[in-house]
MARLO-241387 format. One record per residue (C-alpha): x, y, z. Coordinates in steps of 0.05 Angstrom, whole numbers. Example, Ala and Ser with C-alpha at 12.3 -4.5 7.8 and 13.67 -1.06 7.14 Angstrom:
<vexlos>
      px      py      pz
     246     -90     156
     273     -21     143
</vexlos>
This chain:
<vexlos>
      px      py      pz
    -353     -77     -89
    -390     -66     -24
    -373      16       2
    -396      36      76
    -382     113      56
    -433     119       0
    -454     157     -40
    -390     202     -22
    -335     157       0
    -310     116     -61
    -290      50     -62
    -231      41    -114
    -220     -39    -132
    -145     -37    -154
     -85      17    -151
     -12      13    -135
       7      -6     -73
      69      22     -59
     115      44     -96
     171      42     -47
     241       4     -37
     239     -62      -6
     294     -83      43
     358     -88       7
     422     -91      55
     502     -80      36
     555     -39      60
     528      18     100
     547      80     117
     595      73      61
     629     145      63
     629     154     131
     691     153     156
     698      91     221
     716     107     284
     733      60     343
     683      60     395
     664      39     472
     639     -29     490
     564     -19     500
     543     -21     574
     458     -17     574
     409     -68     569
     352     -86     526
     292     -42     514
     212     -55     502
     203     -77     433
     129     -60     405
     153     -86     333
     184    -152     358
     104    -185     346
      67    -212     290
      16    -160     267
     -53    -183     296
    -125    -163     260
    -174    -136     295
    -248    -149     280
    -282     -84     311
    -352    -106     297
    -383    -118     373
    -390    -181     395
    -428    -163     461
    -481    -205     466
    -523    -199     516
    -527    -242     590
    -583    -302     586
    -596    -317     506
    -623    -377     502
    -597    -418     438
    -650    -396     382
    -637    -327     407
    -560    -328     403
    -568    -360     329
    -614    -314     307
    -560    -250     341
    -500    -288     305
    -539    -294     235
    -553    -220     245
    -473    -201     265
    -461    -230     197
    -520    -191     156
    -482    -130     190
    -418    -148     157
    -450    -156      89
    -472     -87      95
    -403     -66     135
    -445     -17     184
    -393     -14     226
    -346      31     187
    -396      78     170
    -429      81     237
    -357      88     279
    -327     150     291
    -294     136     340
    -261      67     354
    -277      60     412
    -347      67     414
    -365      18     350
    -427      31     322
    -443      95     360
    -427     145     296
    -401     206     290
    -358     188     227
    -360     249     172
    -393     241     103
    -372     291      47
    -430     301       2
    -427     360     -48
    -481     390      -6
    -439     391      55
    -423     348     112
    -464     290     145
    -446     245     203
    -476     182     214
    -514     163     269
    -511     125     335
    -545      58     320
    -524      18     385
    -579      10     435
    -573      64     473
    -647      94     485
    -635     164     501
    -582     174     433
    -584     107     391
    -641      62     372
    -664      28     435
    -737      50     437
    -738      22     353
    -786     -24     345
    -772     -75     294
    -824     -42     251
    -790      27     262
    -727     -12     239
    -757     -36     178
    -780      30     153
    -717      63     168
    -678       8     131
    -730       4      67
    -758      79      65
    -709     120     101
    -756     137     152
    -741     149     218
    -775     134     285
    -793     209     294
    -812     216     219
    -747     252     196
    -723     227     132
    -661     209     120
    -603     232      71
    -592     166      22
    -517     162      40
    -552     125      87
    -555      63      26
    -626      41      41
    -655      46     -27
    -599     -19     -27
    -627     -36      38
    -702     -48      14
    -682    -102     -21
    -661    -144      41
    -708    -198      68
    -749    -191     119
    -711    -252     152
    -639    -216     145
    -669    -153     174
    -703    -185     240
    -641    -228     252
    -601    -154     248
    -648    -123     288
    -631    -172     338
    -563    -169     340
    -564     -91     346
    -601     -93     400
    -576    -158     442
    -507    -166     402
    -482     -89     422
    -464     -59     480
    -499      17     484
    -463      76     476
    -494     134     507
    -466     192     458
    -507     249     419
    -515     249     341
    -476     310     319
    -519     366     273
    -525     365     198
    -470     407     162
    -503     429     106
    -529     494      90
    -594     517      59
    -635     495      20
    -590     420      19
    -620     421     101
    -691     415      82
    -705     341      98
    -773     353      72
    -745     355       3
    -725     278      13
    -797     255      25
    -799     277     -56
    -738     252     -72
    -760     180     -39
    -831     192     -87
    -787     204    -148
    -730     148    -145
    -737     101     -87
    -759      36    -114
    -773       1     -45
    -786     -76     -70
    -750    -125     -38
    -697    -183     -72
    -736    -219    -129
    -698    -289    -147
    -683    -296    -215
    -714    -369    -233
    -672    -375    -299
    -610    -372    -254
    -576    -420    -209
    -579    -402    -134
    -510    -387    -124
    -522    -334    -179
    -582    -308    -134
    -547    -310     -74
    -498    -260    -103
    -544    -223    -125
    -578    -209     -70
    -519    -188     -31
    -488    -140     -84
    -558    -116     -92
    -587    -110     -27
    -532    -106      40
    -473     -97      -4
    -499     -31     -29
    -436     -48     -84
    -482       6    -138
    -481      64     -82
    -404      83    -114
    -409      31    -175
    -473      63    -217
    -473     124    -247
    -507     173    -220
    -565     218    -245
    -590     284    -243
    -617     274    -166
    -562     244    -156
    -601     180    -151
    -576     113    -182
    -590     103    -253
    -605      33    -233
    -614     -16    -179
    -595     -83    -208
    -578    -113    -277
    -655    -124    -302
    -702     -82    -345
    -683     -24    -398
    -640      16    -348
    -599     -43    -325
    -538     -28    -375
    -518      26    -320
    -518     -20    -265
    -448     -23    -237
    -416       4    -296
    -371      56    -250
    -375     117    -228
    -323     182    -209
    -332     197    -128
    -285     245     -93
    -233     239    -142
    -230     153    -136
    -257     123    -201
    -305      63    -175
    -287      18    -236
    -345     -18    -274
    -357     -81    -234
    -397    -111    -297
    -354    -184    -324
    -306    -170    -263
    -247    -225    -267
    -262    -290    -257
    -305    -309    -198
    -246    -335    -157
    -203    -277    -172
    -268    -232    -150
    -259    -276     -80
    -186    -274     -67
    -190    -202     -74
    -249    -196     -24
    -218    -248      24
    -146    -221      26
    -142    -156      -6
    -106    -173     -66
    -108    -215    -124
     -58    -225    -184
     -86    -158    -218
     -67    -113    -153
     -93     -93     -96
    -153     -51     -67
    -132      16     -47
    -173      83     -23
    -239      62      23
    -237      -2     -11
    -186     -12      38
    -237      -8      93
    -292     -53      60
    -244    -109      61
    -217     -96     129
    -283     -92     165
    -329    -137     121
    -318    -172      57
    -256    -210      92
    -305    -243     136
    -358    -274      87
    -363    -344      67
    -324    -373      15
    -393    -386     -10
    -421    -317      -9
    -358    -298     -42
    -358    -341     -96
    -433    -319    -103
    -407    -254    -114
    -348    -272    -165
    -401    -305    -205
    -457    -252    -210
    -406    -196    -223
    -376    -246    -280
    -451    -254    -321
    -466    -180    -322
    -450    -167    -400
    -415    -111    -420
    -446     -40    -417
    -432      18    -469
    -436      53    -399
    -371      18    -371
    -316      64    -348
    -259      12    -370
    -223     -49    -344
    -186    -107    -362
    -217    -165    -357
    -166    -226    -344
    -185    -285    -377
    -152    -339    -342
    -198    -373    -277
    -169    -398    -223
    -194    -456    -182
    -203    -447    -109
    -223    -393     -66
    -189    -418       1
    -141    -375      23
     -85    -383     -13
     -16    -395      14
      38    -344      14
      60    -339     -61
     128    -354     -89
     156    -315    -138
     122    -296    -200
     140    -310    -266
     177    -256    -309
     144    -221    -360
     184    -197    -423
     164    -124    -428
     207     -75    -410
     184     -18    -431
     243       3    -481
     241      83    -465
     250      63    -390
     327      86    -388
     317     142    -439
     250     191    -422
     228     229    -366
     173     181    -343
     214     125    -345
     276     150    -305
     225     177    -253
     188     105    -257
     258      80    -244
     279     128    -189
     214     124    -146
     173      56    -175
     218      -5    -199
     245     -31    -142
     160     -43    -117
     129     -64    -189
     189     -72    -216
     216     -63    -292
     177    -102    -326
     111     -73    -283
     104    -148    -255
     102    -128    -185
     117    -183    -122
      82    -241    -115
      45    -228     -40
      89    -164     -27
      74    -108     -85
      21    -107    -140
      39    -113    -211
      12     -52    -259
       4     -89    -315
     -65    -107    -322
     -84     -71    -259
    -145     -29    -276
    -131      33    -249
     -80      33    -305
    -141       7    -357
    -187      69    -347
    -189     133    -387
    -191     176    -331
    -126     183    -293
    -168     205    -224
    -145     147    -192
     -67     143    -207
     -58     213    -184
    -105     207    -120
     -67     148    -100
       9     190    -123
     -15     251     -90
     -43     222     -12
      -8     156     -18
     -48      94      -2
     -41      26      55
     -61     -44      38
    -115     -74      76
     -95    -112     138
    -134    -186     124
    -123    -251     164
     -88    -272      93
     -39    -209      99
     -36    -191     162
      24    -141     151
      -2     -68     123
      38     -42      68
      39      32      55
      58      80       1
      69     139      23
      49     198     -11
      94     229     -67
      64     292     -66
     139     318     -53
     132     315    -132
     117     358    -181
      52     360    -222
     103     357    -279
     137     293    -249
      71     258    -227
      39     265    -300
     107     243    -333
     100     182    -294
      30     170    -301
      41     175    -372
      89     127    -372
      64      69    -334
     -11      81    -363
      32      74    -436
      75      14    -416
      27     -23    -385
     -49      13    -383
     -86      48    -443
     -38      66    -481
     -91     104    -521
    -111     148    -463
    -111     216    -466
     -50     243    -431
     -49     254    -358
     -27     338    -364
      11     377    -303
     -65     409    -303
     -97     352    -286
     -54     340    -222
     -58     409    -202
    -132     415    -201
    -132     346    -148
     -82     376    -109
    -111     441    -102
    -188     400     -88
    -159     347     -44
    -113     399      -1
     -51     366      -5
     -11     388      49
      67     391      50
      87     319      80
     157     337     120
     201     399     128
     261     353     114
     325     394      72
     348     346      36
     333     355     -41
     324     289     -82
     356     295    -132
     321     278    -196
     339     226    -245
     299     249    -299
     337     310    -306
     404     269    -330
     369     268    -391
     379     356    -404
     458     346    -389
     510     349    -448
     539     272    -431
     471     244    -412
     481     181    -445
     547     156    -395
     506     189    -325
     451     143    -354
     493      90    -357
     517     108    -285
     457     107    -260
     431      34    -297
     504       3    -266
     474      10    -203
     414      -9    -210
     438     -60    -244
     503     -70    -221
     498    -153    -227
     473    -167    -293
     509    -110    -328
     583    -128    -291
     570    -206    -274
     650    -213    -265
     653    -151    -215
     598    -177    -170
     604    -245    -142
     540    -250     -96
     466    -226    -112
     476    -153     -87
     476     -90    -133
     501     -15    -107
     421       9     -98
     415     -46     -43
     458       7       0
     445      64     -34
     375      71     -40
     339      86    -101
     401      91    -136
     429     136     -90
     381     188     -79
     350     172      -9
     373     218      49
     403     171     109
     395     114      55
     473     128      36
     458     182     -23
     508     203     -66
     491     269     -63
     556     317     -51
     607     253     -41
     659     257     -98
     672     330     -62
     694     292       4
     749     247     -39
     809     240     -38
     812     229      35
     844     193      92
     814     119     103
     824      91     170
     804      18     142
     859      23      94
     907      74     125
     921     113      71
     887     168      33
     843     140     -23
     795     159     -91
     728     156    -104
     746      91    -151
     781      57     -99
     726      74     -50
     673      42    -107
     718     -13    -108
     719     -33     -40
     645     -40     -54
     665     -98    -108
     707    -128     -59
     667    -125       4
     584    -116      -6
     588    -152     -72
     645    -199     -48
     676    -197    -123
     729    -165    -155
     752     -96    -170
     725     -60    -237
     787     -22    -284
     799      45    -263
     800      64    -337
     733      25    -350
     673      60    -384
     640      26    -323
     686      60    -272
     686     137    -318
     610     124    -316
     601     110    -245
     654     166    -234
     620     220    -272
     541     205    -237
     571     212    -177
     603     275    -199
     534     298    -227
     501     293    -148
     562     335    -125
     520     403    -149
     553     460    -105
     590     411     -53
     663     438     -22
     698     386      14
     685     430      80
     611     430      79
     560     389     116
     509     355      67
     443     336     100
     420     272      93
     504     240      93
     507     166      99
     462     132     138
     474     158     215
     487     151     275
     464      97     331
     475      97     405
     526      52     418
     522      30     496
     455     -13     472
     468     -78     483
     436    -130     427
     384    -177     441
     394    -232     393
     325    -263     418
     288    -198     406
     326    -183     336
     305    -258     315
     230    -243     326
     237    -174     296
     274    -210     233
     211    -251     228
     161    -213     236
     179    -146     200
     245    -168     150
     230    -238     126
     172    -210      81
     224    -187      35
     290    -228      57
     258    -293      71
     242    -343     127
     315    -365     129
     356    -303      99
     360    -333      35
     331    -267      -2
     273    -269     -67
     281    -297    -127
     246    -299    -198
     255    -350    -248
     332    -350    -219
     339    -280    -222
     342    -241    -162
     297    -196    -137
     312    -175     -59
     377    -200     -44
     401    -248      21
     421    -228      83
     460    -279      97
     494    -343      68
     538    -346       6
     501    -296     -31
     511    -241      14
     560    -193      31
     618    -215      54
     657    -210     129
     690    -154     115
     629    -106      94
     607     -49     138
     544     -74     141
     573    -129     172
     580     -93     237
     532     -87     292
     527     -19     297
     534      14     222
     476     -34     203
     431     -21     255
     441      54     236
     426      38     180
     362      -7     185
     337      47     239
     325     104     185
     318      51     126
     284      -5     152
     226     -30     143
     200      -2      81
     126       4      63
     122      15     141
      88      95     142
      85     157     113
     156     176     111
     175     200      36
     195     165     -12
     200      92      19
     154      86      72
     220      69     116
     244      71     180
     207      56     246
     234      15     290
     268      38     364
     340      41     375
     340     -13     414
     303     -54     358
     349     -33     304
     414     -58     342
     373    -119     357
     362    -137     283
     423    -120     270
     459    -160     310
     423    -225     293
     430    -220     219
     500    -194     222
     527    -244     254
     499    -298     211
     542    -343     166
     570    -300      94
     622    -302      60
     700    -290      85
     741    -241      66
     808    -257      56
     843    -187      51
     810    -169     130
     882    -187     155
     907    -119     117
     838     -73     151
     863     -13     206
     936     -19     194
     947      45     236
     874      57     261
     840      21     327
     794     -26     296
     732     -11     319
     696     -59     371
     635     -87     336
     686    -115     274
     675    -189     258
     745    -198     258
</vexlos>
């Protein structure tokens, strides 16, 4: 695919998007003991999430005052021959002066920055003639006679008509607004800062003919050619490299065509062999929105479909799908999976429904290393069977960064974490954050687990080595300075009664399929208790079985740890209570015991239940409405009504019969806005491991109060709540 940042900034076409929690809601802050407060007394605050999320095209559109009609065509063709070659994320530094450079390119010689190229005369290109344009864009030349570096893609460039270059010529110069800033001075160090060398590296590799039209192939096949060729620059990070670190090839003809496209390692991103790519309407949708059914791009792929390839014709894209598709495979590939299904329109495609289940669970998934830290950090994104969610998360089966040998892009993506691209399709950016809180132990265990269940299964183990080496070159810094320690559900697996914590853990995770006459709605305990209880502020388990017995003021008595798990049953999962003496109940007993670690009942343990919120903010039902829509309903659905695959649920309701029930925590204003304030949304930043958290106060209680006071469920037993205790204000009942 097209890359701006070339030859150093790699384009990556698939990875995992995030492998984070999506918004599951239940019964709170459920260990926190509920105290009666005030009636709230403030009123509504700004609400910066309450708004769709709106793209942004940054290329300038300023044309200039007076252009007559030919003119104006000839500046809008050119605005689009500037998003086939995506200038403007190459040539912006700063956002807000587009096109006047200044952005950083990493070269293993050192650091370039590309140039101003808005019309500015004293530091851009407003003295170019066209002619000085031409040769700058074919030959690397430039109007003083300096060569350029080729980072600057124009041995790509030289293949552009002359037609496409005058009409970009014109819209640089009458479709930009100048920018009067300085281009910043080489970084590189002798003898890389010689650009005299160039003029022989131009002599020795630089080809310089423009597009020839195949005649044996149809013109939609020529078309896409000539953009992957020539202004997509896709071979600057697709085709291997030689030893001037020229491309082995520039396009799929004569002896050294098998190298064409057949990927290439850049800056620890593996730029995946383009050659057979999909089908040609997969290839589209992937270019239009982002994603397709394989995955999604990730690394500076993002940025190529953000700034350009979302913008091209359905035509053009197509045109693309179908060149990539005829390229034949090359003993040169680095590997992918090609799918073998086509599809049958390229329009955008309407917000997908859920997908269809796929029978393979990987069978170790409960009983190794990988797979309980695949379960812990992973499943409730791509899920247990690696199937992902339709429009939401990417599946990893089939997705090619699971299909190569090398492992450079799994662990880049792990290590710095990675956002979805923000089209007019998917407006909403999704990020995984980075899990670099892991170690290089954890990271290869689970690389070597999803590459095995779902990749090459014959690759050559990801080792803790590996993931050392691209943390140390990629300078992975420490992401927070938080306390809490995650506990780790891998390491169940080195304690003498691993097999009943293992079964702890899977009951809730899968609480209702494995106790479908304990749980009577579509809820299971790791909707509340984030990734199975492990989540600081998402409710963790950590340290709680030292807290119990102890006083309830909901029940008025003191109580145990079962009865607490049971009010769960009886509330969140409006269902009924599990034996004491169950295996169930001893298993769910005994992982909570195994989080306790050190715990006294008179210690503070960070990260306890899910916090605190200010309670004098007064909802805004209006405000939490829009909020619902805009940031919740991705996962929850238009109307509450939660996801659902082939009947089996995947992200539960938040409201109706099939959610918790009246007499939940989580029913109340105030413990679910705490909640959804350090929870909620997921896949919305950095923050480790969920991506979660982010809206105000003010939002939180907003949210909260609109979806809480939805129709669910009764409870019958409410009658018996706070028999000596003030029930507190924000109670349903």
């Amino acid at each position: 695919m097209p890359q701006s940042l070339t030859p150093s900034a790699v384009t990556k076409i698939l990875g995992a998007i995030p492998l984070v929690l999506l918004w599951t809601i239940g019964y709170g802050n459920l260990f926190a003991q509920e105290q009666p407060q005030p009636r709230p007394t403030l009123g509504p605050q700004a609400s910066p999430n309450a708004s769709a999320p709106q793209v942004i095209d940054d290329l300038p559109a300023s044309y200039a005052a007076g252009l007559d009609a030919p003119t104006k065509a000839l500046v809008d063709k050119g605005r689009y021959v500037a998003r086939l070659g995506d200038c403007v994320a190459c040539h912006t530094g700063d956002k807000s002066k587009p096109l006047a450079g200044g952005l950083a390119l990493t070269t293993p010689f050192g650091k370039l920055y590309s140039t101003n190229i808005t019309p500015d005369p004293k530091t851009g290109i407003g003295r170019y003639s066209f002619e000085q344009f031409e040769r700058v864009m074919r030959k690397g030349v430039a109007s003083d006679g300096h060569n350029l570096y080729p980072a600057m893609p124009y041995p790509s460039y030289a293949k552009m008509s002359t037609d496409d270059l005058k009409a970009l010529y014109a819209y640089l110069m009458k479709g930009v607004k100048p920018v009067e800033q300085a281009n910043l001075p080489l970084g590189m160090s002798f003898p890389f800062n010689q650009r005299w060398g160039l003029a022989l590296w131009n002599w020795a590799f630089l080809e310089g003919k423009p597009f020839e039209p195949n005649p044996q192939q149809s013109a939609q096949w020529n078309r896409g050619a000539y953009i992957v060729q020539g202004a997509g620059h896709c071979g600057a990070c697709h085709t291997p490299r030689g030893i001037g670190f020229q491309e082995k090839a520039m396009s799929e003809a004569g002896p050294k065509g098998i190298y064409y496209l057949a990927g290439e390692t850049v800056e620890n991103w593996r730029a995946l062999s383009l050659r057979g790519l999909w089908t040609p309407e997969e290839t589209a949708e992937m270019l239009k929105t982002g994603r397709n059914r394989h995955g999604a791009v990730a690394g500076n792929m993002v940025d190529v479909v953000q700034h350009s390839t979302q913008y091209f014709t359905d035509s053009d894209l197509l045109a693309i799908g179908i060149y990539l598709k005829s390229l034949p495979p090359s003993e040169y590939d680095k590997p992918m999976q090609v799918a073998p299904n086509p599809t049958l329109a390229i329009a955008p495609p309407a917000p997908q429904g859920p997908i269809a289940r796929a029978a393979n669970v990987p069978v170790d998934l409960y009983t190794s290393r990988g797979g309980l830290g695949y379960l812990q950090f992973c499943n409730d994104c791509h899920r247990s069977d690696g199937a992902g969610v339709a429009g939401v998360f990417p599946p990893l089966s089939d997705n090619p960064a699971l299909q190569q040998d090398n492992p450079a892009t799994f662990v880049h993506i792990m290590l710095t974490g990675s956002k979805s691209a923000q089209t007019q399709t998917y407006a909403r950016v999704l990020t995984m954050p980075s899990f670099s809180r892991l170690s290089n132990e954890e990271i290869a265990e689970i690389g070597n687990f999803v590459r095995k269940s779902w990749g090459r299964s014959e690759s050559k183990p990801i080792t803790t080595e590996v993931v050392a080496d691209m943390r140390k070159e990629l300078d992975v810094k420490k992401i927070d300075n938080r306390k809490f320690e995650t506990p780790r559900l891998a390491n169940m697996l080195k304690e003498s009664n691993a097999p009943q914590l293992v079964q702890g853990a899977r009951l809730n995770l899968e609480t209702r399929d494995l106790l479908p006459h304990n749980v009577g709605n579509a809820l299971n305990c790791t909707s509340c208790h984030l990734n199975a209880g492990t989540v600081a502020d998402g409710s963790p388990y950590v340290g709680v079985s030292a807290f119990f017995p102890s006083y309830a003021p909901r029940s008025g008595r003191v109580i145990t740890l079962a009865d607490r798990i049971n009010g769960c049953f009886l509330r969140s999962m409006n269902g009924k209570a599990l034996p004491v003496d169950s295996a169930e109940m001893k298993a769910m007993i005994a992982y909570f015991d195994w989080m306790k670690r050190e715990t006294k009942p008179e210690d503070k343990v960070e990260g306890r239940g899910v916090g605190k919120i200010d309670t004098k903010l007064v909802p805004n039902v209006a405000n939490g409405k829009q909020i619902y829509t805009n940031q919740c309903a991705l996962c929850h659905g238009k109307d509450g009504e939660g996801i659902q695959n082939a009947g089996r649920w995947i992200y539960p309701p938040l409201w109706g019969d099939q959610s918790f029930n009246i007499g939940a925590g989580m029913a109340r204003t105030y413990t679910a806005a705490a909640f959804v304030k350090r929870n909620m949304p997921i896949a919305f930043h950095d923050n480790f491991p969920l991506g979660q958290g982010g809206l105000t106060d003010q939002e939180a209680v907003d949210v909260a109060e609109y979806f809480t006071h939805m129709p669910r469920p009764d409870f019958a037993a409410k009658a018996k709540d706070w028999p000596k205790d003030k029930k507190p204000f924000d109670a349903r009942y």
